[in-house]
C-alpha positions in Angstrom: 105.6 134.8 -100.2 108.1 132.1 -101.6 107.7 132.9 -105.1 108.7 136.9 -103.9 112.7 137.1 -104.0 114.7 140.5 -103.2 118.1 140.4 -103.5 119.1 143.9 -101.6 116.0 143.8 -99.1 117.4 146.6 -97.2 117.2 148.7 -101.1 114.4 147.6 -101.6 112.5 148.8 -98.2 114.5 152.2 -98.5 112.1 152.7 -101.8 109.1 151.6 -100.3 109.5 153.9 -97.3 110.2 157.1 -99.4 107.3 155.8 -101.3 105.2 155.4 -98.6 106.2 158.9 -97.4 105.0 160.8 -100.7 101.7 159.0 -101.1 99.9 157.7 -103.6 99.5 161.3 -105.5 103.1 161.1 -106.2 102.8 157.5 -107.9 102.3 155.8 -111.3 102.7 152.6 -112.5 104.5 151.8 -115.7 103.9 148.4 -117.0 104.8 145.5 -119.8 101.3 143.6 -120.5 101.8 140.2 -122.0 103.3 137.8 -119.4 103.1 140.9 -116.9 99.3 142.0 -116.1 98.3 138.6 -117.7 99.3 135.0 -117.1 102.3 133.3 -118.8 99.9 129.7 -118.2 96.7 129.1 -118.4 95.5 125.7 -117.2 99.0 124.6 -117.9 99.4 125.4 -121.3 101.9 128.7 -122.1 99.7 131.7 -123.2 102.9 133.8 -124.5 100.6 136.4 -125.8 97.0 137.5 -127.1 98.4 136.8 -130.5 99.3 133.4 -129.8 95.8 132.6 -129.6 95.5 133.5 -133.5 97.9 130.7 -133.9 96.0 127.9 -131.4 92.2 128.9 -132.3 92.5 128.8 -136.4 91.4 132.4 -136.9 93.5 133.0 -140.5 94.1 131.0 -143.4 95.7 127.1 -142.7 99.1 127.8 -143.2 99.3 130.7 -140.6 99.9 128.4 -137.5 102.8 126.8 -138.9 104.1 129.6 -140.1 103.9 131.6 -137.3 104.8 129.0 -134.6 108.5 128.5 -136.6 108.7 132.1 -136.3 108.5 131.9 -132.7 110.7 129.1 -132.5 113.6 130.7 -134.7 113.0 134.1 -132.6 111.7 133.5 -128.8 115.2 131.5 -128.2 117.0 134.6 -128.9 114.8 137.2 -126.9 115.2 135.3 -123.9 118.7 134.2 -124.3 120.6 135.9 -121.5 123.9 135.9 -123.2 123.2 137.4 -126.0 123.9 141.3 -125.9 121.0 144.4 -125.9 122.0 145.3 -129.7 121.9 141.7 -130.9 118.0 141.2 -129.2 117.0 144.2 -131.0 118.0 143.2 -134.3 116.6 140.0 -134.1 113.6 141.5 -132.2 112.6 143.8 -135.2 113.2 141.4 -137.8 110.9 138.9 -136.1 107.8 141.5 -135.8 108.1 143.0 -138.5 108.2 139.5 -140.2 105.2 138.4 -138.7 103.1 142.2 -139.1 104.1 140.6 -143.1 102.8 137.5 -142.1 99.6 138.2 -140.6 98.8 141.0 -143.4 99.3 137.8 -146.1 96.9 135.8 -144.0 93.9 138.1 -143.9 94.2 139.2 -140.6 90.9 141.4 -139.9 90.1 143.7 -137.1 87.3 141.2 -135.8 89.7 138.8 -135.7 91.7 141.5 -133.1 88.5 141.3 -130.8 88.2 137.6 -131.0 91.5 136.9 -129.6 91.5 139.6 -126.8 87.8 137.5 -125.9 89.6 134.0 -125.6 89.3 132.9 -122.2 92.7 131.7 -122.7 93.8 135.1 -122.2 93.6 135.8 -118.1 94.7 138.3 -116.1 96.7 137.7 -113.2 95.5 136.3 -109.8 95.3 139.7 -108.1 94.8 141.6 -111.3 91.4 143.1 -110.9 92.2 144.0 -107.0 95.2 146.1 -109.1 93.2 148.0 -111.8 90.0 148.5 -109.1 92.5 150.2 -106.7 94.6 152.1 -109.7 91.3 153.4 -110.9 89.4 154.1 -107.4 92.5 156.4 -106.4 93.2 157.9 -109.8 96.2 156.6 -110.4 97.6 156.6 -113.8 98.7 152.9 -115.4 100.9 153.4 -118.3 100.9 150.4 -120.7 103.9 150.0 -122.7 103.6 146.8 -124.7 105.1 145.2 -127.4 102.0 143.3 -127.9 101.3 141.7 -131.7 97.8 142.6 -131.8 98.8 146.6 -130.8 96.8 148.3 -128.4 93.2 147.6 -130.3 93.7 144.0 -128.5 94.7 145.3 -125.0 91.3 147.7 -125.8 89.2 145.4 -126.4 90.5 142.6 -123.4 90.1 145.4 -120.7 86.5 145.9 -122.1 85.5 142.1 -121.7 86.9 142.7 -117.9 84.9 146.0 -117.7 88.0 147.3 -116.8 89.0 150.2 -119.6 89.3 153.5 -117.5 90.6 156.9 -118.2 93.2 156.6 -115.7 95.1 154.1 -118.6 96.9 155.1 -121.1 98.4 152.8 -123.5 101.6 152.8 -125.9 101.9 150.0 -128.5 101.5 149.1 -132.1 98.2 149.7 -134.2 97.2 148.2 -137.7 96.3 150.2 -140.1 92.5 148.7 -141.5 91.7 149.0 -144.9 87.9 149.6 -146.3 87.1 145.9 -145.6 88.2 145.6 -142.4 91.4 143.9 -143.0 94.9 144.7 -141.9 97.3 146.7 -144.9 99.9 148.2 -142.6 101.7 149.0 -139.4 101.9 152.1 -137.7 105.7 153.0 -137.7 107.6 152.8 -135.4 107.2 149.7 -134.5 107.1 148.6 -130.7 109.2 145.2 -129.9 110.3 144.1 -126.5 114.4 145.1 -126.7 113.4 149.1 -127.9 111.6 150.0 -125.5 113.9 152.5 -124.6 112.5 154.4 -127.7 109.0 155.5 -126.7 109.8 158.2 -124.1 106.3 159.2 -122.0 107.2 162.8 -122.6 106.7 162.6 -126.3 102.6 161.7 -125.2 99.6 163.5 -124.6 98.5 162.0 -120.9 102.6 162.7 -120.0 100.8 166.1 -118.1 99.2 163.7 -116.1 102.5 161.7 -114.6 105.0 163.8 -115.1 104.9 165.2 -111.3 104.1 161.5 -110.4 107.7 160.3 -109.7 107.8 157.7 -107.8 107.1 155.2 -110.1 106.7 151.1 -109.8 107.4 149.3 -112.9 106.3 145.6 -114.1 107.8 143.6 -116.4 108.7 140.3 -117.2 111.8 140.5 -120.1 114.9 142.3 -119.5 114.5 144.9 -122.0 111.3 145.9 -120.5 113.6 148.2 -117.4 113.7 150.2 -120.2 110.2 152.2 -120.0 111.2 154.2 -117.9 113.8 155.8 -120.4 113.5 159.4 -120.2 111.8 159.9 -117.3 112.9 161.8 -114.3 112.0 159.9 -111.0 112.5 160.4 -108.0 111.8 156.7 -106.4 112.1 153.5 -108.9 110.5 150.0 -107.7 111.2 147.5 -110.4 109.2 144.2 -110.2 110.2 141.4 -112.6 107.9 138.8 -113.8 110.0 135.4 -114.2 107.7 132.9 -115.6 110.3 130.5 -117.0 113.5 128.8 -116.6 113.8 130.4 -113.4 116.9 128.9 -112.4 118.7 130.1 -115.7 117.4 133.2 -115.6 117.2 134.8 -111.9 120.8 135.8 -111.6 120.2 138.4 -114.7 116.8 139.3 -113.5 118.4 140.1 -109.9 121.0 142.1 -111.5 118.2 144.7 -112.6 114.7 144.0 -111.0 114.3 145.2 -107.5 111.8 142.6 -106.9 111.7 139.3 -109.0 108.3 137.2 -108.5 108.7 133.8 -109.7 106.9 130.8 -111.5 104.0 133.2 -112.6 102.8 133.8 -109.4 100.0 136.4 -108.9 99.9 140.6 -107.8 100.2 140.3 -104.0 103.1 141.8 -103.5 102.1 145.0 -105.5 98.5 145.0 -104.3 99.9 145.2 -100.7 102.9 147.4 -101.7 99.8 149.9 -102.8 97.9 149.4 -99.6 101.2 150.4 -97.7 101.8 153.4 -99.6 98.0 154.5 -99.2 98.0 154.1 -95.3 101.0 156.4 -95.4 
């Protein structure tokens, strides 16, 4: 497992072990989904999101992939900029979606236009990712998406349908248009969910919290350093974190091994959870 690095290995197995002692009727998993359940690359081309593929398959008016791309290149700098402080990503953060919620709502984004995206084939799951979901399903364990995602949770809906993978075991927190009469977008549900407030949207304040909240050992999946910050709010008992590092990984490890437990590298697959969940289920 060379693209699997743990910095405090001996931490790291003291979690697993107290884990593995509890079961897998203790356990939940709380998870980013861009760049986390799905791949960061795509036949070598940089998938950041589903609603990147709005910008490379010509779904709105002409001007939006321009637009939207010097959005990304004003803004993505900044979210992934180590140096900068928490406070300063969120302020930048929230002016950049909210921006481009503006953006797409000029450009006649429509709810079909949602579906077609999620449908790309540019959008894939992880290697490893169905073996995930199957075995989070078969054992009834709940899968908490908390995503920043542009497209809200009607896009995450309608990719785990073209997998045949949307189960009641998933419960999903994100942003959501508001449709008007014809179908296209007028509005955003407040508040709105970016990747550096995270820290906001507390499982408690949900309906399906009944169904985790004696689940505390929990393994969360991300792949930005704000996303550590799902679990704000939550009283665990056991904490895996495993960090997704697509990118720049030389830049960027240090700070990831300051906070991730686990840190998989250059958008490598689900292994390492897949056999983590095996472990825990053989007790």
């Amino acid at each position: 497992m060379g693209n699997v690095l743990i910095k405090n290995k001996e931490h790291c197995q003291a979690i697993r072990q107290k884990m593995k002692a509890a079961g897998l009727a203790k356990l939940h998993v709380l998870a980013d989904f861009d760049k986390t359940l799905t791949k960061a690359f795509v036949n070598g081309e940089e998938i950041p999101s589903i609603i990147s593929i709005l910008r490379t398959e010509g779904y709105l008016t002409p001007d939006y992939p321009a637009r939207a791309h010097a959005l990304y290149d004003k803004f993505h700098p900044l979210e992934i900029d180590p140096h900068l402080s928490a406070e300063e990503k969120k302020k930048a953060m929230e002016e950049w979606w909210r921006t481009h919620f503006a953006l797409l709502q000029e450009c006649g984004l429509t709810r079909r236009d949602v579906e077609k995206a999620a449908l790309s084939q540019r959008v894939q799951l992880r290697d490893g990712g169905l073996e995930l979901l199957d075995f989070l399903k078969v054992n009834n364990i709940p899968l908490v998406l908390l995503s920043s995602n542009g497209l809200g949770e009607e896009g995450i809906i309608f990719f785990l349908q073209r997998l045949s993978r949307l189960s009641s075991n998933i419960h999903i927190i994100s942003n959501a248009f508001i449709w008007g009469e014809d179908g296209r977008a007028i509005g955003v549900r407040e508040p709105i969910v970016h990747n550096f407030n995270k820290t906001e949207f507390e499982v408690k304040d949900y309906p399906f919290f009944k169904e985790v909240k004696e689940r505390k050992n929990v393994i969360l999946l991300g792949d930005t350093l704000g996303d550590v910050d799902m679990i704000n709010g939550f009283q665990y008992d056991n904490l895996l974190k495993i960090g997704f590092l697509n990118k720049k990984v030389e830049e960027h490890l240090p700070f990831f091994q300051e906070i991730y437990d686990v840190v998989i590298i250059n958008d490598d697959g689900m292994d390492y959870v897949n056999d983590l969940l095996k472990e825990i289920a053989a007790g």
